[in-house]
C-alpha positions in Angstrom: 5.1 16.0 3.0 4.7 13.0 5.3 6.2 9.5 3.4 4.6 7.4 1.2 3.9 4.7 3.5 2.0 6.9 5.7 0.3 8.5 2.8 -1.7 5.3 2.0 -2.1 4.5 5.2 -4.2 7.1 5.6 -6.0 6.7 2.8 -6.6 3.4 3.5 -8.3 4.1 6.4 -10.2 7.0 5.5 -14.2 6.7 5.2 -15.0 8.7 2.0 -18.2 10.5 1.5 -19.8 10.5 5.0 -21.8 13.2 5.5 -20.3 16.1 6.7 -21.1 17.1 10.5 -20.8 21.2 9.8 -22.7 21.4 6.7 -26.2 19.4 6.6 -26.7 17.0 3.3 -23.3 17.2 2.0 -21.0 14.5 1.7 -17.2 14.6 2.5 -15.3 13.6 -0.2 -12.4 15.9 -0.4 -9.1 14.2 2.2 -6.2 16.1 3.8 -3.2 14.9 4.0 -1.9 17.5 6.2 -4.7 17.3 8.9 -3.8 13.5 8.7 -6.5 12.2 6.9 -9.3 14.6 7.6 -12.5 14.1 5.6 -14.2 17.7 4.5 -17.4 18.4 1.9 -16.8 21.1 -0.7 -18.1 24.0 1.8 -15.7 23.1 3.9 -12.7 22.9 1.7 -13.8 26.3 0.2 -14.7 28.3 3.6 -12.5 27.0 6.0 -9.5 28.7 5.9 -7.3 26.1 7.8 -7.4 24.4 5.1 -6.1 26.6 2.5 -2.1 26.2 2.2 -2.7 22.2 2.9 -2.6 19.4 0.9 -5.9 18.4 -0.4 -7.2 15.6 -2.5 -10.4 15.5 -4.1 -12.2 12.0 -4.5 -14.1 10.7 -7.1 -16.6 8.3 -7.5 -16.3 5.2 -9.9 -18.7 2.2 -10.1 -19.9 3.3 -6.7 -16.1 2.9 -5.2 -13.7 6.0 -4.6 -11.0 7.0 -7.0 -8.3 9.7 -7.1 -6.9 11.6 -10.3 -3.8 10.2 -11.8 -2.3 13.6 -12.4 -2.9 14.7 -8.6 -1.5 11.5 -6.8 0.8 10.8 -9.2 3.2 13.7 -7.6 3.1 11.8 -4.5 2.9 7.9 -5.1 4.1 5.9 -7.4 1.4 4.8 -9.6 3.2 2.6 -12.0 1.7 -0.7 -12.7 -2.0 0.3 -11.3 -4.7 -0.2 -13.9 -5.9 3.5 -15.2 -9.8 4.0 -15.7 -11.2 6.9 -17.3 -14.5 8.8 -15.8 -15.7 11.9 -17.2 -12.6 12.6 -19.5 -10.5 11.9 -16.1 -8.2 9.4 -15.5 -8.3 8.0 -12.2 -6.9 4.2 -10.5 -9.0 3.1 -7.8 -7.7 3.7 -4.0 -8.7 0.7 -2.6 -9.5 -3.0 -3.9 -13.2 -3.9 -5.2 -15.0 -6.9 -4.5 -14.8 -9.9 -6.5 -18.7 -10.9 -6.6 -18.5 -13.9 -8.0 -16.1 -12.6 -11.3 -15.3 -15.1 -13.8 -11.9 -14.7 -16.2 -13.8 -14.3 -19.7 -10.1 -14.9 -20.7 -6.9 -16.5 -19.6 -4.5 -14.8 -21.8 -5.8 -11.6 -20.1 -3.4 -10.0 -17.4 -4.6 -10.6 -13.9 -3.8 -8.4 -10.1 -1.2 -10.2 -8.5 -2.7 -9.3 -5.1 -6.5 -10.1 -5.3 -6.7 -11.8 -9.3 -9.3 -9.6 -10.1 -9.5 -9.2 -14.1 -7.4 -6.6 -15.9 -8.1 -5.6 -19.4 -6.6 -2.7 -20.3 -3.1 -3.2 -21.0 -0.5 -0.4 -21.2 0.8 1.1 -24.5 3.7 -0.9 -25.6 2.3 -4.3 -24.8 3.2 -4.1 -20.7 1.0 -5.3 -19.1 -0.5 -3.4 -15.3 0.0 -5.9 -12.6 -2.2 -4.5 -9.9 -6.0 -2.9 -9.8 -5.6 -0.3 -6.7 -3.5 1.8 -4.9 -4.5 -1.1 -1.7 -3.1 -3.8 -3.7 -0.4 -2.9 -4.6 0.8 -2.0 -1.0 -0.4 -4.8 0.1 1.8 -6.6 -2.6 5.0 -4.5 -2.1 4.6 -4.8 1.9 4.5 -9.1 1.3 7.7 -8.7 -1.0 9.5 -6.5 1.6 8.7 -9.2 4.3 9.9 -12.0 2.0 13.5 -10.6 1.6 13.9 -10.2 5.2 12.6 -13.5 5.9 15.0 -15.2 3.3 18.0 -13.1 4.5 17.5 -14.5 7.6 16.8 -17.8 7.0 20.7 -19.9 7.8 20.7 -23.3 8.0 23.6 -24.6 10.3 25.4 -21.8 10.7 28.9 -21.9 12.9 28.6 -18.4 14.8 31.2 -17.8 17.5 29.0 -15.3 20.5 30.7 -13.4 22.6 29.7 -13.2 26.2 30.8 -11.9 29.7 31.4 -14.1 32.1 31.9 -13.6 35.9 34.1 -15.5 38.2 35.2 -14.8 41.1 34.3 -11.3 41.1 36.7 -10.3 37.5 34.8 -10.1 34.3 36.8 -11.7 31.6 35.5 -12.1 27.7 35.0 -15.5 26.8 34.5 -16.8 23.2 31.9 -19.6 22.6 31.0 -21.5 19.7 27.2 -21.3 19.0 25.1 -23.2 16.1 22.4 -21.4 15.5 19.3 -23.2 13.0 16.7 -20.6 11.9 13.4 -21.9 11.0 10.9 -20.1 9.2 8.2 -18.9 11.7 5.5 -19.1 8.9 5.4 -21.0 5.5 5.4 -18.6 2.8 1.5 -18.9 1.3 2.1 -18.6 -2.2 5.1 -17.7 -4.6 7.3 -14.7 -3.7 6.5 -11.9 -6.1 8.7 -8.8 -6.4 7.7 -5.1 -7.1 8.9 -2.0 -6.8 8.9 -0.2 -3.5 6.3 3.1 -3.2 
């Protein structure tokens, strides 16, 4: 099983329900994660037997935009936090984030996703609340924390460092120690508050 990162990667990237080039009017919505993202229609998933010892997701459609079954990509990713919908007696979080269109908070109180602010209103049993609205979002949320902690690990202001270095003279190489202030400055201001969340 390839990692997690890659995992959403790929699905990330992947164009769901195109029609499928073997098999005339059907529409690919089944992904392999083996094949590395391949896109197959049901014919394909059922006749091909390449396929048959891989690892296979089905999609499914919600409010026209793709979805995946909690109980299937739940073994692979960790799904905590996402907003679960139900379709069909399934339950299902969305893969990747929806347009706004012009959405409106009908309430403040109401939880929001930290990445894109889109509404949530279902809220988890026991009162917590999710925090994201797709798989998308909350990459894109974990990624931004990652980068944050490096950036403020890194960030020294007038630090004494002594640098080693070789010098040459007259043909001998002899260690010299030399005293070095180094100033890190922050490449890019950080755009909004820091938020942390668990790694995938």
């Amino acid at each position: 099983m390839r990692d997690k990162k890659e995992l959403v990667e790929l699905l990330l990237k992947a164009k769901f329900y195109g029609e499928c080039e073997s098999h005339n009017h059907r529409k690919c919505n089944f992904f392999c994660v083996t094949c590395k993202g391949a896109m197959l229609c049901d014919l394909c998933n059922d006749s091909n037997g390449k396929h048959k010892s891989h690892l296979v997701f089905q999609v499914y459609k919600a409010s026209e935009y793709e979805t995946l079954k909690i109980k299937v990509i739940g073994k692979y990713l960790d799904i905590s936090h996402i907003q679960l919908y139900k379709i069909n007696y399934l339950d299902v979080v969305y893969i990747k984030a929806r347009p706004m269109r012009g959405q409106t908070l009908s309430n403040r109180d109401m939880p929001i996703c930290e990445e894109c602010g889109r509404e949530l209103v279902i809220q988890q049993e026991g009162g917590s609340s999710f925090k994201f609205c797709s798989i998308e979002c909350k990459y894109m949320s974990n990624a931004c924390s990652l980068l944050d902690c490096i950036e403020e690990e890194e960030e020294v202001d007038n630090v004494r460092k002594v640098e080693m270095v070789d010098n040459i003279d007259k043909g001998s190489r002899k260690r010299v120690y030399v005293d070095k202030e180094i100033i890190s400055k922050r490449k890019h201001r950080r755009k909004g508050v820091p938020r942390r969340s668990p790694l995938f």
